[in-house]
N, C-alpha and C positions, 0 to 999 in steps of 0.2 A: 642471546639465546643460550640455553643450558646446554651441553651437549647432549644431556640426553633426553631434552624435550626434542631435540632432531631427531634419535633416536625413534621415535614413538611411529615411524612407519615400518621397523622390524615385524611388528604381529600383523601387518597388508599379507606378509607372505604363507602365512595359515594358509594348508591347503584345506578347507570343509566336507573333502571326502575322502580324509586321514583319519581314521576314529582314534588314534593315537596321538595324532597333535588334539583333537576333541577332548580328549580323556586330561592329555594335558594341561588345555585351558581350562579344564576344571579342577584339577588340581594346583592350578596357579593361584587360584582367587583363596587359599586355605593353607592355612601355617603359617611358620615362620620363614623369611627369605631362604634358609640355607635349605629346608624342606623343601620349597617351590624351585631352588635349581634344583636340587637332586633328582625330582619331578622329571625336569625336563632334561637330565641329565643319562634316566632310564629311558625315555624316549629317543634319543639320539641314539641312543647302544642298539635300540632295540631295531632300529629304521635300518638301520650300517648291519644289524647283524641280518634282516632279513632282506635288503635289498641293493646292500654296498654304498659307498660313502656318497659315491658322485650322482645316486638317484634324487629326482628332485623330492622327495617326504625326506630324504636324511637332509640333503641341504637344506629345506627348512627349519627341521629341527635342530638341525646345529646354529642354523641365523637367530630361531627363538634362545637357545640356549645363550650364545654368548652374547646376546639382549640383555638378559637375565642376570651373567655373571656384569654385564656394566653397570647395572641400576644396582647393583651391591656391594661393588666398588674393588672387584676381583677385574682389576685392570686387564694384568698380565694374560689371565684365564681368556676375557673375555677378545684382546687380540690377535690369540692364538687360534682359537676360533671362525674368529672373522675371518682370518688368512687363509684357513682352509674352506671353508664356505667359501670364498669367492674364486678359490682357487677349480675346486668341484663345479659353479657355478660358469665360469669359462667354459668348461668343457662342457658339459650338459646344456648348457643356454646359449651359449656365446658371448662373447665379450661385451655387445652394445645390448644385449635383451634385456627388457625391462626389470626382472629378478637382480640379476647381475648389477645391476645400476643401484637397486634400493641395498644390497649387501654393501658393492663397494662404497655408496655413501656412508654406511655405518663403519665401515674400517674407518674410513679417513677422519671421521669425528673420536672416534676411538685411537687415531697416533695424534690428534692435536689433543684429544684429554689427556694424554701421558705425555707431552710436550715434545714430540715426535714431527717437526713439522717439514720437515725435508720428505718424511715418508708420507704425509698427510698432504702435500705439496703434489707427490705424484699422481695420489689418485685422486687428485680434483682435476690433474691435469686431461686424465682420461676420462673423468664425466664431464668434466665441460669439452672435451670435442667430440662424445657421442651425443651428447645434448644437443649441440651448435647442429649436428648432421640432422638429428630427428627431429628435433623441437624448435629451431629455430634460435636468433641472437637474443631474442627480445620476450622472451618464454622465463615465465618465476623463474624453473629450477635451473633453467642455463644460467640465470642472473645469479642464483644463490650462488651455483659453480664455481661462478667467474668471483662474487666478492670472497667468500672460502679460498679460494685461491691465491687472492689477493693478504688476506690477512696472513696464509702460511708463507709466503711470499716475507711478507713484510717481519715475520716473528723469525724466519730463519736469516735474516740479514741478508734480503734482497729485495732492497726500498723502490730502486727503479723500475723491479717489473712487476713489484705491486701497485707502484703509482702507476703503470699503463692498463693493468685488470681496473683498479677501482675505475679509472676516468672512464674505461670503456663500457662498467658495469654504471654507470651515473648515465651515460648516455640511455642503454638500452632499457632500463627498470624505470616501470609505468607506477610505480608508488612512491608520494609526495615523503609517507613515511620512514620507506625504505633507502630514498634519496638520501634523505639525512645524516640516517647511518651510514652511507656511503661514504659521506664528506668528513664524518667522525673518520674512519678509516683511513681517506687519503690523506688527512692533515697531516693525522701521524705518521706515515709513508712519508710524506715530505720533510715533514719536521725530521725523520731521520736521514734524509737523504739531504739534509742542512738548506734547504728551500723553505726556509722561515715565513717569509712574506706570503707565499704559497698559500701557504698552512693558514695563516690569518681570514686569507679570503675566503676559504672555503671554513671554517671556523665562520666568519660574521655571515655569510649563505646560511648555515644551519641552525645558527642564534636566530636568525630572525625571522626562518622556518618557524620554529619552538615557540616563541614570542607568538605569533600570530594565532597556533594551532592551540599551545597549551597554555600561555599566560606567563608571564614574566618569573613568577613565584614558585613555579612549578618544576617539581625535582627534576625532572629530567630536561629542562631547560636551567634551570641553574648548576648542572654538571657543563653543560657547552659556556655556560657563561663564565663558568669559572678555570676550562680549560683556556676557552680564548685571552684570558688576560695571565696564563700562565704561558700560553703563546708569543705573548709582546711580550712577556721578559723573555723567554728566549730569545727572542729577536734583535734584544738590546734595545727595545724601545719603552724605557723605564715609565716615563710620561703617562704613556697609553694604558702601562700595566695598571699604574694605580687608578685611573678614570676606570678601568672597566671591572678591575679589582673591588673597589671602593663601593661599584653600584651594585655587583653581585653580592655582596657583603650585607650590604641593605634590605636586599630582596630579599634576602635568605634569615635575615636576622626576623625580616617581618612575619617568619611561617618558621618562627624556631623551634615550634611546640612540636613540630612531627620528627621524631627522633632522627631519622634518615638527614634529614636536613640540616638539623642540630651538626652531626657531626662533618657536613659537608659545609658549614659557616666556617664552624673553628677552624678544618682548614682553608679557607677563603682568607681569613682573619690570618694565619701563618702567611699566608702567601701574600697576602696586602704591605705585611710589617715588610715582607722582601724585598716588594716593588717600593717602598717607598725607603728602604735603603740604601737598591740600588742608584734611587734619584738622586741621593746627597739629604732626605731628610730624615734624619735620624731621630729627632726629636718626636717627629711623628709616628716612626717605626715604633719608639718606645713606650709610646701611650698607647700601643697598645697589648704590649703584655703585663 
């Protein structure tokens, strides 16, 4: 997911009897980006000058605004913003209200776009335990929570407590689809935390998900089939690399014609020559550059 296809529940907090965020949404849909924040950048001034920052019309128009400054690519802008909005948002709402929830989720996707993940770490930490209290273990957004959590976990070099989020988010998420992605996630938890063999199982679980759902040929099963056989060379199981190498290679080369693929063969095809150098066969590594 993009971060700022997450994003896209910032504008839920429109209030409708703001004729000011109104005026705003209309002047969003006209101009150029830097017009549409400035737009909504006189809306914020104008909410803070006539009702003070921590009124809930300013905190939303500061939540649209630094919505606005992320989908433009005004990083820094847009999580200076955020921080104040949820900071505003505490006070006025309280820390577990549902406002306050949909902000702090846009910070925390907002410090893993700028590779912030220790700071994006914490506040997953505190949606997934107002989640867990309101909604339940087994609730989408607790699950999103919990894998969010799991990935900052995992990006800030802390494999072991992202492998106990993801396995516990595998447990509780009631989507076949979502599952998969789960197991994408723990492999590599594992694989960093040097639980190779690990990694493999939950790797051939999600190959044979994709297999069944999308078709052997299909891009986004030939990314797991091509990670699993860069798995077994991790693992030092040279053998296995080239069997699974070898077949991904095939599948892939059969559906070359869709660009995306193409260049997900060639490297299949790098990574083949490796496996079969690490086996001792050289000769075969070389036919194929």
């Amino acid at each position: 997911m993009s971060v700022w296809q997450a994003l896209l529940r910032w504008t839920g907090l429109t209030n409708p009897e703001d004729t000011n965020a109104a005026d705003a949404d209309q002047t969003n849909d006209a101009g150029t980006p830097a017009m549409r924040a400035a737009a909504l950048e006189r809306t914020l001034q104008q909410a803070v000058d006539a009702y003070g920052s921590a009124d809930p019309r300013s905190i939303t128009a500061r939540n649209n605004l630094a919505g606005k400054y992320a989908q433009i690519g005004r990083r820094a802008a847009a999580t200076s913003q955020f921080e104040q909005a949820l900071t505003d948002a505490v006070v006025t709402f309280g820390d577990d209200h549902e406002q306050t929830d949909v902000i702090r989720e846009n910070l925390a996707w907002t410090y893993e776009d700028a590779g912030r993940f220790d700071d994006a770490a914490s506040q997953w930490e505190s949606l997934l335990s107002n989640r867990e209290q309101s909604l339940g273990s087994t609730a989408g957004d607790t699950v999103t929570a919990r894998a969010r959590l799991a990935q900052c976990y995992r990006r800030s070099g802390r494999p072991d407590a992202a492998i106990a989020r993801f396995e516990q988010a595998l447990e509780d998420s009631s989507s076949a689809e979502e599952r998969d992605g789960l197991r994408l996630g723990l492999s590599m938890a594992l694989t960093a935390a040097g639980r190779h063999n690990d990694a493999i199982h939950q790797l051939r679980i999600a190959l044979a998900h994709r297999q069944r759902r999308l078709g052997s040929r299909h891009h986004d099963t030939l990314m797991v089939h091509h990670r699993l056989g860069r798995a077994y060379t991790q693992a030092g199981r040279a053998n296995e690399a080239v069997d699974t190498l070898r077949l991904a290679y095939r599948h892939g080369l059969a559906v070359a014609g869709d660009p995306d693929i193409r260049v997900l063969t060639m490297r299949m095809r790098r990574d083949l020559a490796g496996a079969l150098s690490a086996a001792g066969r050289h000769r075969d590594a070389a036919a194929l550059f």
